[in-house]
mmCIF file of the protein (N, C-alpha, C, O) and its ligand, coordinates in Angstrom:
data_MODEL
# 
_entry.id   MODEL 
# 
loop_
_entity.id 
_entity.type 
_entity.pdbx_number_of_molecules 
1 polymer     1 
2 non-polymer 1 
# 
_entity_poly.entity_id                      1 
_entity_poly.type                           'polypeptide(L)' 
_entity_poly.nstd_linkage                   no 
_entity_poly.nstd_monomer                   no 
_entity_poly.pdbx_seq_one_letter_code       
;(UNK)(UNK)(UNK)(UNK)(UNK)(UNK)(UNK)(UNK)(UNK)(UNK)(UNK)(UNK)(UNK)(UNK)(UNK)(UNK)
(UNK)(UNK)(UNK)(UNK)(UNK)(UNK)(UNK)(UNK)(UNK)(UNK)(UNK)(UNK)(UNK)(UNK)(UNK)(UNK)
(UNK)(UNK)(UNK)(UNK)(UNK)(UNK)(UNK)(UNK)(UNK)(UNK)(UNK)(UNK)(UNK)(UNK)(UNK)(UNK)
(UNK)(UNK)(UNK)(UNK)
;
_entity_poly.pdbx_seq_one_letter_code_can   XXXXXXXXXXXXXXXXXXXXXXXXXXXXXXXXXXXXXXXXXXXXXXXXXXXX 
_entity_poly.pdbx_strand_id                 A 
# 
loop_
_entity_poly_seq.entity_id 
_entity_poly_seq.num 
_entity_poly_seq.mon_id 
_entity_poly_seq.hetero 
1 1  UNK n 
1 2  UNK n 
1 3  UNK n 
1 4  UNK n 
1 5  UNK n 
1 6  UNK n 
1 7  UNK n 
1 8  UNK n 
1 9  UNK n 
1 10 UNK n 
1 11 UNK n 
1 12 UNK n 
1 13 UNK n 
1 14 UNK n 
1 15 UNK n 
1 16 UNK n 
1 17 UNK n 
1 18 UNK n 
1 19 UNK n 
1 20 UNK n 
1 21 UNK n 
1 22 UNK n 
1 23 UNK n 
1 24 UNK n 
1 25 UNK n 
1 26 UNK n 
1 27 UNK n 
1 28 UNK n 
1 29 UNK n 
1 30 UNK n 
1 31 UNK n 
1 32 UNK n 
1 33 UNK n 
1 34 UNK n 
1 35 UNK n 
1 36 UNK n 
1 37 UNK n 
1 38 UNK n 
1 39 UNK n 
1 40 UNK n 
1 41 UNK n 
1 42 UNK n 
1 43 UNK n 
1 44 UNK n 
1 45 UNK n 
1 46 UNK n 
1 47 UNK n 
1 48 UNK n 
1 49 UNK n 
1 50 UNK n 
1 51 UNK n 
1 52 UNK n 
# 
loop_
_struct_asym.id 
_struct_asym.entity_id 
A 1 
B 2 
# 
loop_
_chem_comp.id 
_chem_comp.type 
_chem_comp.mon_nstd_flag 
UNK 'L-peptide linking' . 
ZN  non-polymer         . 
# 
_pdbx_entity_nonpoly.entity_id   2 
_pdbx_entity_nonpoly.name        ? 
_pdbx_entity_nonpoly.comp_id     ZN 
# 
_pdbx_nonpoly_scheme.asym_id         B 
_pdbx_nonpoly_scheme.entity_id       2 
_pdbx_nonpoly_scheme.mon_id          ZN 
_pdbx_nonpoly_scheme.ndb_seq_num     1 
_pdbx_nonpoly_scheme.pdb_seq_num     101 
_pdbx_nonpoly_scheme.auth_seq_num    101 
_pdbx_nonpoly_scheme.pdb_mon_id      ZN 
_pdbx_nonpoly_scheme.auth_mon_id     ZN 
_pdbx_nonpoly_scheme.pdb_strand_id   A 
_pdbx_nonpoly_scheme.pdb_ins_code    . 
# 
loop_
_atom_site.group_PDB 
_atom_site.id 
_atom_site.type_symbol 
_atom_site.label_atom_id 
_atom_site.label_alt_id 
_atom_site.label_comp_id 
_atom_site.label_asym_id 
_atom_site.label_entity_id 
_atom_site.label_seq_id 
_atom_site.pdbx_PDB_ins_code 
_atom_site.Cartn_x 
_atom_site.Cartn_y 
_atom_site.Cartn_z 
_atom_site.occupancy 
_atom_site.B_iso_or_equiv 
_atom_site.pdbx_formal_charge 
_atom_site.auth_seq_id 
_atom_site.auth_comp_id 
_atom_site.auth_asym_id 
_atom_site.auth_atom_id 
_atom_site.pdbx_PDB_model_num 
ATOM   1   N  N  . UNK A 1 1  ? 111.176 98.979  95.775  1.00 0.00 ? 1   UNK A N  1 
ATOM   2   C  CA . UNK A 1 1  ? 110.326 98.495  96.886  1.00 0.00 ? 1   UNK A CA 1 
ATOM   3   C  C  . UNK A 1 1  ? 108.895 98.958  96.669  1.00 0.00 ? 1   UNK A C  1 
ATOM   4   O  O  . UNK A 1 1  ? 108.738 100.159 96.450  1.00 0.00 ? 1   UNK A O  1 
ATOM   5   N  N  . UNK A 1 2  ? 108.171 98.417  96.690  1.00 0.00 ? 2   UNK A N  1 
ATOM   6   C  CA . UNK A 1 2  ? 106.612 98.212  96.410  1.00 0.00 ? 2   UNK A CA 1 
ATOM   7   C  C  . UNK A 1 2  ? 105.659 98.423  97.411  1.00 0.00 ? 2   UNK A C  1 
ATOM   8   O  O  . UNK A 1 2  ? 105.271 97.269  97.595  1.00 0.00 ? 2   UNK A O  1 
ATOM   9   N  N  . UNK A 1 3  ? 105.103 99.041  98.084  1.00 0.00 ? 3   UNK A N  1 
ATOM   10  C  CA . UNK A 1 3  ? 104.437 98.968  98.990  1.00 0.00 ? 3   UNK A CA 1 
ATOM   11  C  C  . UNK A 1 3  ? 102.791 98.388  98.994  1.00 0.00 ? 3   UNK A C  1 
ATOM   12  O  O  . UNK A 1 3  ? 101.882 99.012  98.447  1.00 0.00 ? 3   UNK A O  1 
ATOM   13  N  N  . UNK A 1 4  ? 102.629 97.275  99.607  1.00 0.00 ? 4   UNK A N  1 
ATOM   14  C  CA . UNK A 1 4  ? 101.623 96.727  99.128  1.00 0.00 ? 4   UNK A CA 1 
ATOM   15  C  C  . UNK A 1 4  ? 100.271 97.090  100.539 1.00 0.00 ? 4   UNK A C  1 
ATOM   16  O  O  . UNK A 1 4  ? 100.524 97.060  101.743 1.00 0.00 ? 4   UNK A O  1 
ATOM   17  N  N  . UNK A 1 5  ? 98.893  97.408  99.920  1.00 0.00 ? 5   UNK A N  1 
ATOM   18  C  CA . UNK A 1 5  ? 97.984  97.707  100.768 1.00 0.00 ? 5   UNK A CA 1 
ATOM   19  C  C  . UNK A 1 5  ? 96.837  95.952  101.026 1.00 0.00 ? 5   UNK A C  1 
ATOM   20  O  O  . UNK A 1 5  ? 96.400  95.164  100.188 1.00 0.00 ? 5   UNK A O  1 
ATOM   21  N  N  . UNK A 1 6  ? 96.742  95.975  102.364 1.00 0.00 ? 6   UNK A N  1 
ATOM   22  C  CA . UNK A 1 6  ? 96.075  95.122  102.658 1.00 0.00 ? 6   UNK A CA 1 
ATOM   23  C  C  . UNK A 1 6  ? 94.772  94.944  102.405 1.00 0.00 ? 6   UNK A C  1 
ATOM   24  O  O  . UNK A 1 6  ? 94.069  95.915  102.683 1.00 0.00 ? 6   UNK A O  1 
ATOM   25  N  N  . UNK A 1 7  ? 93.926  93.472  101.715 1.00 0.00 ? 7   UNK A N  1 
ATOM   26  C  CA . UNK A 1 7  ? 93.004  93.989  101.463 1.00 0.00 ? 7   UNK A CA 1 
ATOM   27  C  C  . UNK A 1 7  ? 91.946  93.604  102.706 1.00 0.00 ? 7   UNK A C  1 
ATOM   28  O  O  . UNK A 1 7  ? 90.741  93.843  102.769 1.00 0.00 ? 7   UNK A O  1 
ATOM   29  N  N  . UNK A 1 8  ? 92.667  93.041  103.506 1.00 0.00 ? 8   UNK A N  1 
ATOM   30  C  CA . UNK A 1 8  ? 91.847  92.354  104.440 1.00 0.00 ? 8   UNK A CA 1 
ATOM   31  C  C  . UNK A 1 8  ? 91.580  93.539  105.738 1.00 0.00 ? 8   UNK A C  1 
ATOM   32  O  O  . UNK A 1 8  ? 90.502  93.622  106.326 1.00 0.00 ? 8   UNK A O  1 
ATOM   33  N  N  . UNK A 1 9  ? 92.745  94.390  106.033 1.00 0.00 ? 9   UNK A N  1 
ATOM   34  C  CA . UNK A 1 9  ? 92.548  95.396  107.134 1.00 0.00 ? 9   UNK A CA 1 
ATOM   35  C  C  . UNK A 1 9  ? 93.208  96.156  106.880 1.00 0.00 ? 9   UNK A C  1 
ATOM   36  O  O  . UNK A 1 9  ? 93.783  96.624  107.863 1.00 0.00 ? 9   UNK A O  1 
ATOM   37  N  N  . UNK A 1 10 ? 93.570  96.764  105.574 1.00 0.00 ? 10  UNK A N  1 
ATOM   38  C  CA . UNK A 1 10 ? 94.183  98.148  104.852 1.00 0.00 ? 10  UNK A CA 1 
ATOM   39  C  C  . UNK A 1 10 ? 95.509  98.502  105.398 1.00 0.00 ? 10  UNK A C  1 
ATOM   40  O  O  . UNK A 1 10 ? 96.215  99.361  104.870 1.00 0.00 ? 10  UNK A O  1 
ATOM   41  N  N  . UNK A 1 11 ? 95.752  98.026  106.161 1.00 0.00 ? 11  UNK A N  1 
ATOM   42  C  CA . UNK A 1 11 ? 97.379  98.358  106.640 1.00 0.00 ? 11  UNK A CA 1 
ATOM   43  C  C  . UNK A 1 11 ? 98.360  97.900  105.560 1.00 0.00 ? 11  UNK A C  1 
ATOM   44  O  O  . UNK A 1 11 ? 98.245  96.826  104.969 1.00 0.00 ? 11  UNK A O  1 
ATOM   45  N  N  . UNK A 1 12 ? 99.816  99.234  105.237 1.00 0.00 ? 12  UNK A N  1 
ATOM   46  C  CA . UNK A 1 12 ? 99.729  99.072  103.849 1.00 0.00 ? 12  UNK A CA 1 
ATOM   47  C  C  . UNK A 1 12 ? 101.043 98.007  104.682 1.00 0.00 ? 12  UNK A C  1 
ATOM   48  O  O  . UNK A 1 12 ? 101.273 98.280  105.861 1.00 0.00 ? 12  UNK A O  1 
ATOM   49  N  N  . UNK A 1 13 ? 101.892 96.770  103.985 1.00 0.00 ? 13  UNK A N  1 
ATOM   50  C  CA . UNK A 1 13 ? 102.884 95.879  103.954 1.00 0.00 ? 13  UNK A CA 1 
ATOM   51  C  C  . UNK A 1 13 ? 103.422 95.971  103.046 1.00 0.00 ? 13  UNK A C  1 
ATOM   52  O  O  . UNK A 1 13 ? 102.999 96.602  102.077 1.00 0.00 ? 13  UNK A O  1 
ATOM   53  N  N  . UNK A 1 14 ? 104.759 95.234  103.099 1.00 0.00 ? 14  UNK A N  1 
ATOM   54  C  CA . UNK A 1 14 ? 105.592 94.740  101.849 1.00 0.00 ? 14  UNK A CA 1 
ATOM   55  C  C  . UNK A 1 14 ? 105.224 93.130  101.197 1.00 0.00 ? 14  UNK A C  1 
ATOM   56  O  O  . UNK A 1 14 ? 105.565 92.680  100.103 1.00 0.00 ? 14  UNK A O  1 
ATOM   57  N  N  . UNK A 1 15 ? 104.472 92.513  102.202 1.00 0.00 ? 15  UNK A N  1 
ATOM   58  C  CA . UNK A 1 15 ? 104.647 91.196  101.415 1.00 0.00 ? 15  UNK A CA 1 
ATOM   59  C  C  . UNK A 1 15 ? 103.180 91.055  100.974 1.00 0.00 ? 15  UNK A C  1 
ATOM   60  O  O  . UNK A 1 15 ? 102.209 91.632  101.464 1.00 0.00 ? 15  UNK A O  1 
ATOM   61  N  N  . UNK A 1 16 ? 103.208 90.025  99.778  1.00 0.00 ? 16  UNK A N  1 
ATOM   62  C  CA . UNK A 1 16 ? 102.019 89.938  99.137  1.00 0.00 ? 16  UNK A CA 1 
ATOM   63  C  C  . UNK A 1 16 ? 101.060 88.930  99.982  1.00 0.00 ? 16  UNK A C  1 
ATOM   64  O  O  . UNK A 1 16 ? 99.999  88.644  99.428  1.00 0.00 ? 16  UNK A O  1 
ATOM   65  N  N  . UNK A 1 17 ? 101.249 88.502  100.942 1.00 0.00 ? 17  UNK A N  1 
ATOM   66  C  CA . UNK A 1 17 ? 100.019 88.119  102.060 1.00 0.00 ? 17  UNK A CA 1 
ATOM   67  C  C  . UNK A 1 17 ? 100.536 88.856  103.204 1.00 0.00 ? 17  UNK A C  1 
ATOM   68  O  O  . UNK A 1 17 ? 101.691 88.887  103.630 1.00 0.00 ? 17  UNK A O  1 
ATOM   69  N  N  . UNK A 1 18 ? 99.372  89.513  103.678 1.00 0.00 ? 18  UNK A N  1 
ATOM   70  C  CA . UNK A 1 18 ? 99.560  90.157  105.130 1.00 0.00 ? 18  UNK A CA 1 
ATOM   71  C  C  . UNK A 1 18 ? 99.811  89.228  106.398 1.00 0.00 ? 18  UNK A C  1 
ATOM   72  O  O  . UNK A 1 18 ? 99.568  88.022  106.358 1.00 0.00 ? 18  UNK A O  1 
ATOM   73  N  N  . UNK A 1 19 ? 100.146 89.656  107.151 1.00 0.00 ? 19  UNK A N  1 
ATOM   74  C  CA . UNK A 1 19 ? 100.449 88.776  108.432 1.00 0.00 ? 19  UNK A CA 1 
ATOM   75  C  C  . UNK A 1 19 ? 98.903  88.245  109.152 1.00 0.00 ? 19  UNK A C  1 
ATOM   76  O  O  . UNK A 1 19 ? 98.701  87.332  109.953 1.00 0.00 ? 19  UNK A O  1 
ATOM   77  N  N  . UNK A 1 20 ? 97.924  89.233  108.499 1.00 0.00 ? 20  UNK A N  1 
ATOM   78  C  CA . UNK A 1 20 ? 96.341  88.820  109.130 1.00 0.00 ? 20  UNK A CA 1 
ATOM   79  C  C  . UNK A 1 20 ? 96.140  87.884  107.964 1.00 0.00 ? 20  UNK A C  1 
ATOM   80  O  O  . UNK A 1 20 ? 94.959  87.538  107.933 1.00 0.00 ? 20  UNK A O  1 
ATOM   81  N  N  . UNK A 1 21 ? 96.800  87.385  107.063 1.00 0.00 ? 21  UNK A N  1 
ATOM   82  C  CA . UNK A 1 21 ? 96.314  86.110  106.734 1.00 0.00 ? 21  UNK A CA 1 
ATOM   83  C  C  . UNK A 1 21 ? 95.692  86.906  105.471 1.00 0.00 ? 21  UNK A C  1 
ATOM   84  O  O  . UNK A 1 21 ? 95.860  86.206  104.473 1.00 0.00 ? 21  UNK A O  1 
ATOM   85  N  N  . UNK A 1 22 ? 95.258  87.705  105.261 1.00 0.00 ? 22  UNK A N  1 
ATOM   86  C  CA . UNK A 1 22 ? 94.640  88.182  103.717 1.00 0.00 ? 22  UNK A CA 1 
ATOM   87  C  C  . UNK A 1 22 ? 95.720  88.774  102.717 1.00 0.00 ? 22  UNK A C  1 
ATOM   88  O  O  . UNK A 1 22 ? 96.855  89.121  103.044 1.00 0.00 ? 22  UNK A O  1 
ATOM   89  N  N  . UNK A 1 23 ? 95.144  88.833  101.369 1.00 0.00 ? 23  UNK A N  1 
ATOM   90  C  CA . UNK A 1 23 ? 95.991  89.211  100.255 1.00 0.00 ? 23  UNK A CA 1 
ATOM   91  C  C  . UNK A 1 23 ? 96.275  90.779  100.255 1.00 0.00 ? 23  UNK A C  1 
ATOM   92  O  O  . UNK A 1 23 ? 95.398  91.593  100.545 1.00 0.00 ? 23  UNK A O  1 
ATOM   93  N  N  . UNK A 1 24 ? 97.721  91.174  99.867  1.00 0.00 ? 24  UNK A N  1 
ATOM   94  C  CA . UNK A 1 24 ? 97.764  92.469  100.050 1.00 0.00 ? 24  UNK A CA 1 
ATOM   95  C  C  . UNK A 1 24 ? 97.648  92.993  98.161  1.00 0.00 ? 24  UNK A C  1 
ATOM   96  O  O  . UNK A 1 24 ? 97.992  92.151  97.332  1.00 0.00 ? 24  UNK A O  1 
ATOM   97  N  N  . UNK A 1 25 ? 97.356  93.819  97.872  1.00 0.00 ? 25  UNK A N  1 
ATOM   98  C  CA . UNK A 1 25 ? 97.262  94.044  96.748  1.00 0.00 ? 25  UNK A CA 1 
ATOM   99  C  C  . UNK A 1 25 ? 98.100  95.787  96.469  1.00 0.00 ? 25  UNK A C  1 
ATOM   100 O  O  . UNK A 1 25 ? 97.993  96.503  97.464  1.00 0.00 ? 25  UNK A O  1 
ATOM   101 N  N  . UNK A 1 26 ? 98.827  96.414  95.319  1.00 0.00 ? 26  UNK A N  1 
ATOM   102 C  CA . UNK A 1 26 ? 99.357  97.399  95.187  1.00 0.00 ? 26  UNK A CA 1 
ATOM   103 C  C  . UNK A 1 26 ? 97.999  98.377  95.264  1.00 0.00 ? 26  UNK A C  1 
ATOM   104 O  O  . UNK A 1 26 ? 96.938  97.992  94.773  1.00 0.00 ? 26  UNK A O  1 
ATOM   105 N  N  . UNK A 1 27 ? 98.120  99.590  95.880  1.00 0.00 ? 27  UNK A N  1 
ATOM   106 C  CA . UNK A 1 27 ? 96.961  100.339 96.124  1.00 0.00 ? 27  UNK A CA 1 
ATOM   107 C  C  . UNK A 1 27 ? 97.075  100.958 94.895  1.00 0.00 ? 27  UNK A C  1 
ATOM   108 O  O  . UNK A 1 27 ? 96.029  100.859 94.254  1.00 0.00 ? 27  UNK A O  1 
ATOM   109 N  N  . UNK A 1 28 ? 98.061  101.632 94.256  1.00 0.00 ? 28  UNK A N  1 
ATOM   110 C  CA . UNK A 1 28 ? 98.037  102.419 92.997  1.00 0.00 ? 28  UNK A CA 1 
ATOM   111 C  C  . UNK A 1 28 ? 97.086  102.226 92.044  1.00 0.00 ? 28  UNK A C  1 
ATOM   112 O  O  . UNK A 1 28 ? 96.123  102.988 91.964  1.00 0.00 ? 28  UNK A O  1 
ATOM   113 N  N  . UNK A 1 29 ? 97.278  101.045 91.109  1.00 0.00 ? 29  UNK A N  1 
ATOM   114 C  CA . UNK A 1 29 ? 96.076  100.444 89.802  1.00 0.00 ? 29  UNK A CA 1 
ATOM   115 C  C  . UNK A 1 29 ? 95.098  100.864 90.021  1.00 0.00 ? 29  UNK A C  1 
ATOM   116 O  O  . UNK A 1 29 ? 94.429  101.570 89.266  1.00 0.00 ? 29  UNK A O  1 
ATOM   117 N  N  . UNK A 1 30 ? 94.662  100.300 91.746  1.00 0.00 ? 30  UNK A N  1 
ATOM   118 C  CA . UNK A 1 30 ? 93.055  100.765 91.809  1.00 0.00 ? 30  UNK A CA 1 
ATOM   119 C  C  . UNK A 1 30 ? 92.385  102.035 91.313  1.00 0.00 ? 30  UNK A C  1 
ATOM   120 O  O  . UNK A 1 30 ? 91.310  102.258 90.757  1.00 0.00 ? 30  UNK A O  1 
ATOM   121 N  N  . UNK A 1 31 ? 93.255  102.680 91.654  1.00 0.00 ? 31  UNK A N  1 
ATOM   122 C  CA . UNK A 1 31 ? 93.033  104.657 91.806  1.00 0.00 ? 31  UNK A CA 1 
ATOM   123 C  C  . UNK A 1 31 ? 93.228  104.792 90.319  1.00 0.00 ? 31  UNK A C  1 
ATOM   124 O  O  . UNK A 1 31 ? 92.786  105.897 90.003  1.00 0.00 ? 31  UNK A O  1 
ATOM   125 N  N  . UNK A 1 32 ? 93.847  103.947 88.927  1.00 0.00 ? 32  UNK A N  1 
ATOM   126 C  CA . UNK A 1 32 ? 93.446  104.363 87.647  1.00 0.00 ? 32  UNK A CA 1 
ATOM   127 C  C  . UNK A 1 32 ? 92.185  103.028 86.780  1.00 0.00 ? 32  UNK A C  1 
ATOM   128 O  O  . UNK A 1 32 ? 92.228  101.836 86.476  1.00 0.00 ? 32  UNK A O  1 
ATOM   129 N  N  . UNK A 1 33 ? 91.381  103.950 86.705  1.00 0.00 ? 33  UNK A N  1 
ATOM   130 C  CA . UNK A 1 33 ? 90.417  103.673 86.257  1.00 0.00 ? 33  UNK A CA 1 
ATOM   131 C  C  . UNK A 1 33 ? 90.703  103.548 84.283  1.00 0.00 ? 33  UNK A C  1 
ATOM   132 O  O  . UNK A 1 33 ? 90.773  104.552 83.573  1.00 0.00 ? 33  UNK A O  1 
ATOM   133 N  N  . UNK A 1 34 ? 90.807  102.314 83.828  1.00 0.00 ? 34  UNK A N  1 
ATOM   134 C  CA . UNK A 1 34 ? 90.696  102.580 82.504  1.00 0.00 ? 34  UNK A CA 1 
ATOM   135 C  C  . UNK A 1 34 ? 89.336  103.715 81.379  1.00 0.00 ? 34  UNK A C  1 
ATOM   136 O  O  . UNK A 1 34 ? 89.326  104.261 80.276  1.00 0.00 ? 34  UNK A O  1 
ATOM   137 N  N  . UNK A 1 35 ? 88.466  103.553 82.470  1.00 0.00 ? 35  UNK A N  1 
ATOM   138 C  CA . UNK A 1 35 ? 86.946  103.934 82.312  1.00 0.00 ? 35  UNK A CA 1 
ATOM   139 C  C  . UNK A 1 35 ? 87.366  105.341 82.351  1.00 0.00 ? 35  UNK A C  1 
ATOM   140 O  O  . UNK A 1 35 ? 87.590  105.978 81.322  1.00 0.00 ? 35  UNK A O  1 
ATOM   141 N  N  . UNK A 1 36 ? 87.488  105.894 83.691  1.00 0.00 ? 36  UNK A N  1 
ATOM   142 C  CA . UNK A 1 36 ? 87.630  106.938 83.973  1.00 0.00 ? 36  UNK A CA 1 
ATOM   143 C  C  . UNK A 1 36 ? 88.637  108.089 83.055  1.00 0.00 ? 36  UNK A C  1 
ATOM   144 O  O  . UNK A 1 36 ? 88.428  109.277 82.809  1.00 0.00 ? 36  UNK A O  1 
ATOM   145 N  N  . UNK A 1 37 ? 89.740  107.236 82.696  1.00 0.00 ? 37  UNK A N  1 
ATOM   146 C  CA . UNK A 1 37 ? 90.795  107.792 81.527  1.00 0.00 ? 37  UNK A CA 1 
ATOM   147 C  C  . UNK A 1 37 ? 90.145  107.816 79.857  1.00 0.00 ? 37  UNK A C  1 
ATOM   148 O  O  . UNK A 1 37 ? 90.692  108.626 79.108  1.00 0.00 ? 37  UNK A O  1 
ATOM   149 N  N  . UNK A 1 38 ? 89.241  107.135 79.388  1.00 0.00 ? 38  UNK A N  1 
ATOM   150 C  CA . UNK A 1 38 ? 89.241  107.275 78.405  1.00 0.00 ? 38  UNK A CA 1 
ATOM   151 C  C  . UNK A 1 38 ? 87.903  108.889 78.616  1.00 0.00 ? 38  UNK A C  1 
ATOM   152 O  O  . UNK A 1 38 ? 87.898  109.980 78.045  1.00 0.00 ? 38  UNK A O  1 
ATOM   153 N  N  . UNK A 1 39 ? 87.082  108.379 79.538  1.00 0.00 ? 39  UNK A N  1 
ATOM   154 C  CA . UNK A 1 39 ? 85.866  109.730 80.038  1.00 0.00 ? 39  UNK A CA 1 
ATOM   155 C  C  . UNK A 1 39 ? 86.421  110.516 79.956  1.00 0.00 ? 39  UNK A C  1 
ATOM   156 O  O  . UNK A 1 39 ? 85.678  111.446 79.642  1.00 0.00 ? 39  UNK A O  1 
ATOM   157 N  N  . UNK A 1 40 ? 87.661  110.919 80.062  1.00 0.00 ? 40  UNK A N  1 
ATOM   158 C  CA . UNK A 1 40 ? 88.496  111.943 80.392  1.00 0.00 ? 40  UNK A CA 1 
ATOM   159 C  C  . UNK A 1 40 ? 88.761  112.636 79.085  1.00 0.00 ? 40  UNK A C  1 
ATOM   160 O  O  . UNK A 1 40 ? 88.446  113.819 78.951  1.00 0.00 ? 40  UNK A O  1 
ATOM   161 N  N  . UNK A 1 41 ? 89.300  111.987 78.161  1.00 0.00 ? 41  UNK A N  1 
ATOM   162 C  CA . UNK A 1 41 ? 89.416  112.220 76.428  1.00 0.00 ? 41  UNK A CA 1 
ATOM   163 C  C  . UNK A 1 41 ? 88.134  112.277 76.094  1.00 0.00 ? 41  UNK A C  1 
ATOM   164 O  O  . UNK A 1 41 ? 87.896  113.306 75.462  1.00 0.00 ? 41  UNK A O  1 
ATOM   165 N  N  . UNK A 1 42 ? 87.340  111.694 76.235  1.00 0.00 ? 42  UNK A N  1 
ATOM   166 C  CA . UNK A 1 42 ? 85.732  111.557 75.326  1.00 0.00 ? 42  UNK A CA 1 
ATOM   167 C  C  . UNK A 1 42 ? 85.627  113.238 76.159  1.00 0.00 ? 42  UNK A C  1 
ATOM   168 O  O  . UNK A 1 42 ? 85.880  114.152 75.374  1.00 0.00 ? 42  UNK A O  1 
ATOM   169 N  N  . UNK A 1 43 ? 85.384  113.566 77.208  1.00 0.00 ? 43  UNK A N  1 
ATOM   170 C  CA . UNK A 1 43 ? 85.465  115.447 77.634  1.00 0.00 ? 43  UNK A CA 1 
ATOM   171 C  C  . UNK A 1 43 ? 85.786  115.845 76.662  1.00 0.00 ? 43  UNK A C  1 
ATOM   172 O  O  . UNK A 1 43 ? 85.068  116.151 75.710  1.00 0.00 ? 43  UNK A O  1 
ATOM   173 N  N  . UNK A 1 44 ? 87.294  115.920 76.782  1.00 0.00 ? 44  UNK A N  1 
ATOM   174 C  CA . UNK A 1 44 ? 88.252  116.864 76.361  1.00 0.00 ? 44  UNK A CA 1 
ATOM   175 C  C  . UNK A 1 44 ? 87.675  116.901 74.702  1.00 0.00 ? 44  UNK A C  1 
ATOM   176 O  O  . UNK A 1 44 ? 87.267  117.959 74.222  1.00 0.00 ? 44  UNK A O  1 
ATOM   177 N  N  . UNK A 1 45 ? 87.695  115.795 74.021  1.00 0.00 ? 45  UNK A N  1 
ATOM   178 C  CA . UNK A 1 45 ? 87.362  116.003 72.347  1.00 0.00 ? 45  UNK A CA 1 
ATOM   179 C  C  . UNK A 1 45 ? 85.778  116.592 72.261  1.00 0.00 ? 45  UNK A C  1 
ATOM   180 O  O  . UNK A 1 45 ? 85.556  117.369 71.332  1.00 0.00 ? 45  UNK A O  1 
ATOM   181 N  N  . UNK A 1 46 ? 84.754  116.292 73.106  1.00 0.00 ? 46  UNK A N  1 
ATOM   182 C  CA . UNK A 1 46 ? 83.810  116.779 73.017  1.00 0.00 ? 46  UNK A CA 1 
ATOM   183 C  C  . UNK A 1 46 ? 83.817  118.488 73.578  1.00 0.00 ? 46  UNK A C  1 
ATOM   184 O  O  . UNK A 1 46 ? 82.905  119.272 73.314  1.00 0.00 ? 46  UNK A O  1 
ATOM   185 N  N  . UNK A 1 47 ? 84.518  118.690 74.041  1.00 0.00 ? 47  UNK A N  1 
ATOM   186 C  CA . UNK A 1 47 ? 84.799  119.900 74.586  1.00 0.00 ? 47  UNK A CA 1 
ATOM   187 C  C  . UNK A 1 47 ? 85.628  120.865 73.030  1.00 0.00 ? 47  UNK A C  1 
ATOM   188 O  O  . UNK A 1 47 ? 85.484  122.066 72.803  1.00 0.00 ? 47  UNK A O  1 
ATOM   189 N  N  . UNK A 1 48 ? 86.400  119.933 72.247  1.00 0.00 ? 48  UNK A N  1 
ATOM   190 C  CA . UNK A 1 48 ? 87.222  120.869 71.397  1.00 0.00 ? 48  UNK A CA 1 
ATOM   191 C  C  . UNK A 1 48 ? 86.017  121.090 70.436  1.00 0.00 ? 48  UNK A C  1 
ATOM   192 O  O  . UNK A 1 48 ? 85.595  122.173 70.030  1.00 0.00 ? 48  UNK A O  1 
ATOM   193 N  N  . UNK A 1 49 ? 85.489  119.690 70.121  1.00 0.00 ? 49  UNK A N  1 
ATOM   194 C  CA . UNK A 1 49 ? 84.243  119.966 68.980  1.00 0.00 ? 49  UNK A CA 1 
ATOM   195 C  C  . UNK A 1 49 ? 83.395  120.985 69.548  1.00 0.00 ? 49  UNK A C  1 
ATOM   196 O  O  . UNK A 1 49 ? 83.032  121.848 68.748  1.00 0.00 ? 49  UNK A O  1 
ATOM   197 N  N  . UNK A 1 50 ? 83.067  121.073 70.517  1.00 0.00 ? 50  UNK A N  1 
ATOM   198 C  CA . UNK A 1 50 ? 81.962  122.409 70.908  1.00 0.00 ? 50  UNK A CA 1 
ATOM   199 C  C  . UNK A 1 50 ? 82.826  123.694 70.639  1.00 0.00 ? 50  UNK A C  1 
ATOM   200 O  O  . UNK A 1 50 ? 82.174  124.725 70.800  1.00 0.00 ? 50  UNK A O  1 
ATOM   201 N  N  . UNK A 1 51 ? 83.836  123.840 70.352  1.00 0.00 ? 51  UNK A N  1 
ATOM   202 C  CA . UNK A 1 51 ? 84.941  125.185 70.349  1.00 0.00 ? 51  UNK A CA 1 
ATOM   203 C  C  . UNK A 1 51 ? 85.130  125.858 68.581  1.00 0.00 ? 51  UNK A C  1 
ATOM   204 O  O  . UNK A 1 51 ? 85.465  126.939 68.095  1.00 0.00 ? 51  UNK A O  1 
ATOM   205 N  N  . UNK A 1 52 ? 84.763  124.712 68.131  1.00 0.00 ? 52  UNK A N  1 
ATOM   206 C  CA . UNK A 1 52 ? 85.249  124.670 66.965  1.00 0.00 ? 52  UNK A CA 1 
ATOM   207 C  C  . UNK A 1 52 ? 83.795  125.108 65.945  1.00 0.00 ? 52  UNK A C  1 
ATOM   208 O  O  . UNK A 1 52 ? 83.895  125.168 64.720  1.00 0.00 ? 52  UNK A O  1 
HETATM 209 ZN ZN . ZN  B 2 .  ? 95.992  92.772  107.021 1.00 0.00 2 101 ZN  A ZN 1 
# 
């Protein structure tokens, strides 16, 4: 079971249109950033090269 967040008035639902008529979308994906994950490694290796 999936819990889907509304994008129209954030109330989270199960079905992929909310009952207010807007699209509900999975809240999870949002919160990973492909950007943010690789920033995360580009740190970390720039961090080992400064160690080294
Ligand atoms: Zn809604």
């Amino acid at each position: 079971m999936i819990l889907l967040k509304c994008t129209g008035c954030g109330e989270y639902t199960l079905d992929e249109v909310h009952s207010c008529g807007q699209k509900a979308v999975s809240p999870k994906p949002a919160k990973y950033s492909p950007d943010d994950r690789y920033a995360k490694y580009r740190r970390i290796a720039k961090k080992r090269q400064g160690l080294l």
